[in-house]
N, C-alpha and C positions, 0 to 999 in steps of 0.2 A: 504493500500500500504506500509504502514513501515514499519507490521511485514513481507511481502514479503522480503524487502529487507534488515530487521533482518536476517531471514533465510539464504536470498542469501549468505551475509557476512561471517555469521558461514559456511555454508558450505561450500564455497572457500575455506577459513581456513584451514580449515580441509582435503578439498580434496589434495590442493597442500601445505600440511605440511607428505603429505603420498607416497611414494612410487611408487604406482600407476600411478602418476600422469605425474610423469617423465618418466618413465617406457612409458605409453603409446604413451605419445608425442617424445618420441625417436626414438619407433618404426614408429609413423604417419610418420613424417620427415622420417626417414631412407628411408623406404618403395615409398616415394613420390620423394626422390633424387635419387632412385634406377631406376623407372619411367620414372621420366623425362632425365635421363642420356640415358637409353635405347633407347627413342624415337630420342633423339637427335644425338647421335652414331650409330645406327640401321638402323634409317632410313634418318638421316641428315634434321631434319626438327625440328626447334625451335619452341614447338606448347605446349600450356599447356591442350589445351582441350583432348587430346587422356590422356594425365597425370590424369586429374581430372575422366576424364571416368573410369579409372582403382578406384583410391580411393574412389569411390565409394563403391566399392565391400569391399577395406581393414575397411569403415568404419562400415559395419555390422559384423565387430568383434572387431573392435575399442569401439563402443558403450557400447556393455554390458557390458566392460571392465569396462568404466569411469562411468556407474553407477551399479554398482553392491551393491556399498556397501551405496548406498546416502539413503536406506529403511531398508535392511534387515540388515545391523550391527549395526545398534540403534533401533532397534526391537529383537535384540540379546542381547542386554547389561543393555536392561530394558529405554534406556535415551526419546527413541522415547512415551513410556508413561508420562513422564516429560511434554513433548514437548505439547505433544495430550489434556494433563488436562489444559496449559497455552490459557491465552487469547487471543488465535492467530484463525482463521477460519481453518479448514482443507485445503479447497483450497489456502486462503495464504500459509500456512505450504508447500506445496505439486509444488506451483507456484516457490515458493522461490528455492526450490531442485533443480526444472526444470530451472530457470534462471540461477543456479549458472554450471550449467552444459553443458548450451548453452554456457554460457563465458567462459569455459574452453577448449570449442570447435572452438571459435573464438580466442582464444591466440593459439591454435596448429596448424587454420588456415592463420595466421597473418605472422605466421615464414616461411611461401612460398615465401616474398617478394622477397628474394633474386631471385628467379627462374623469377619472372618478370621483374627484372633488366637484368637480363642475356638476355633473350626474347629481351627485348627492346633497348640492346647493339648490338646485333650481327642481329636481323633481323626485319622486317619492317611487326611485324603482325597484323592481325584485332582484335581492342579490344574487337569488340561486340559478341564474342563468347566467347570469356576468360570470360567477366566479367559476363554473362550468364551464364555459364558453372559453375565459381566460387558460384554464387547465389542458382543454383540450389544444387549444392553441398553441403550447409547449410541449405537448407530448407528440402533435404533429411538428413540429419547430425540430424535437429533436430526432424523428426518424428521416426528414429534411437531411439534418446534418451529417446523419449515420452516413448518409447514399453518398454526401458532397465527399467526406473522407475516404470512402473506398474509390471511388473514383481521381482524387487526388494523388492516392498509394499506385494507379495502373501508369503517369505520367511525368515528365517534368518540366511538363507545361501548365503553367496557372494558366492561361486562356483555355487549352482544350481540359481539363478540369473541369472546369467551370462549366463547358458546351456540354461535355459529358453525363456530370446531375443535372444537369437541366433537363438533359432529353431525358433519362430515365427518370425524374420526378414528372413531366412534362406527359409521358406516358400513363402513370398511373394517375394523373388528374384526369385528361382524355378518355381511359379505358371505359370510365360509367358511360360515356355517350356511344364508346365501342359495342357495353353489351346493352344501350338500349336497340340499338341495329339489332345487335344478333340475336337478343331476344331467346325464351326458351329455357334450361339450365344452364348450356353455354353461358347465354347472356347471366342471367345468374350467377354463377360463377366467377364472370371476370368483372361482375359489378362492386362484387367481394375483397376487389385487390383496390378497388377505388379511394384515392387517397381523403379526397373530398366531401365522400360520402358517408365515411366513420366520422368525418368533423357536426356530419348534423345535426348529431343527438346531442352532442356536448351545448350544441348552440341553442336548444330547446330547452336545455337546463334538466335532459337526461343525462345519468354518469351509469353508463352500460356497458357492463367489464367486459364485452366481445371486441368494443372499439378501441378499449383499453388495451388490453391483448393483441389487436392488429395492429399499434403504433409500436407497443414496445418489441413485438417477434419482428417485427421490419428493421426495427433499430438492430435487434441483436443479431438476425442475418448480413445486415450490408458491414457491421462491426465485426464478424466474423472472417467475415472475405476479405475483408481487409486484413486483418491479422494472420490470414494465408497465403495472402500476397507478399506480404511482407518476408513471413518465415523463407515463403519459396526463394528468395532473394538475400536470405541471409544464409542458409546454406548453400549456396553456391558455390 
C-alpha cells in the first residue's frame, strides 16, 4: 500500500504542476456553469440532476484528456522503465496512477459546491437525487478513467491516447442507440454495456446495485488490462 500511494503523490505532482490540468478543470467548470445556468434561465427550475445528466456526456472527453499522458509520456521518455525495474508491484505502480486520477476528478468535482449553495438558497429541493445523481457521476467519472489509463499503457503518444478512450468510451455511449436498431435480446444485451444508460437510475435518485456493479467490473477490467500490458513489457 505505500508504494500505491508513493505513486499517487508523484503523480498529482506532476499532473497538476502541468497545464492540463487546469486546462481541463476550467473547461469541467465552465461547461457545468454553462449547464446549470441554462437549466435554471431556460426552464426556471433550480435542479442539479438535469446539470449532472449532461456532464456526463462532457466527461467522456474530459477523461482521456486527464489521462493521457499518466502511461504513454513516461513510456516516451524512457522514466516508466525506471519505475517498472523499482521494487514496486505492477499493480501498485498502475493503482497508484488510477488513484491519483480519481483525486483529480474529485477536486474538479468538489468546485460545484457553489451551485449547491445557490440550489439550496433560492429553492427547497430533494437531496436524494442530487446526491444520487452526484455518486453516480463518479463512479461513471471513474470507469471513464479506468478505459483512458489502459489505453495510455498501449502508446507513447498523448494524442493517440486520448483518440483511443475516446472511441472506446464513444462506443459504449453509442451502443444503447446500436441495440435500439437491433432490437430483440441482441438488442438487449448490448443495451446492457451502455454507458449512459446505468447513469439513469442514479439521476432519478434510484441507487440500484446492478448499475453499481457495471461501473465498478468496467473499472476493474480496463485496470486489469492494463496491468497486463504493462507486466507483458516488463518481462521482456
Amino acid at each position: 500500500m505505500k508504494g500505491v500511494m508513493v505513486i499517487m503523490r508523484r503523480e498529482l505532482a506532476s499532473y497538476f504542476l502541468s497545464p492540463i490540468a487546469y486546462a481541463v478543470t476550467a473547461v469541467f467548470i465552465l461547461l457545468y456553469g454553462l449547464f446549470f445556468s441554462g437549466i435554471v434561465l431556460g426552464f426556471g427550475v433550480a435542479n442539479l440532476e438535469y446539470t449532472f445528466s449532461n456532464m456526463v456526456v462532457v466527461l467522456l472527453f474530459m477523461a482521456p484528456l486527464m489521462t493521457m499522458r499518466t502511461l504513454a509520456e513516461e513510456k516516451k521518455t524512457g522514466v516508466d522503465e525506471l519505475l517498472m525495474t523499482a521494487p514496486i508491484s505492477t499493480g501498485h505502480f498502475v493503482f497508484g496512477k488510477f488513484f491519483a486520477v480519481c483525486v483529480a476528478l474529485l477536486s474538479m468535482m468538489a468546485l460545484t459546491v457553489i451551485h449547491f449553495l445557490i440550489v439550496r438558497h433560492y429553492a427547497a429541493p430533494d437531496w436524494g437525487p442530487i446526491v444520487t445523481s452526484l455518486f453516480g457521476l463518479f463512479l461513471a467519472g471513474v470507469s471513464f478513467l479506468a478505459v483512458g489509463i489502459f489505453t495510455s499503457s498501449l502508446t507513447d503518444n498523448q494524442i493517440i491516447s486520448a483518440l483511443f478512450s475516446f472511441g472506446i468510451l464513444l462506443f459504449f455511449w453509442l451502443v444503447d442507440w446500436m441495440a435500439e436498431a437491433v432490437g430483440g435480446k441482441t438488442g438487449e444485451l448490448l443495451g446492457n454495456l451502455s454507458l449512459i444508460k446505468h447513469y439513469e437510475d442514479f439521476n432519478k435518485g434510484i441507487l440500484d446495485s446492478s448499475h453499481i456493479i457495471f461501473y465498478l467490473t468496467m473499472t476493474a477490467i480496463f485496470l486489469f488490462l492494463t496491468v497486463r500490458q504493462l507486466e507483458s513489457r516488463r518481462w521482456k
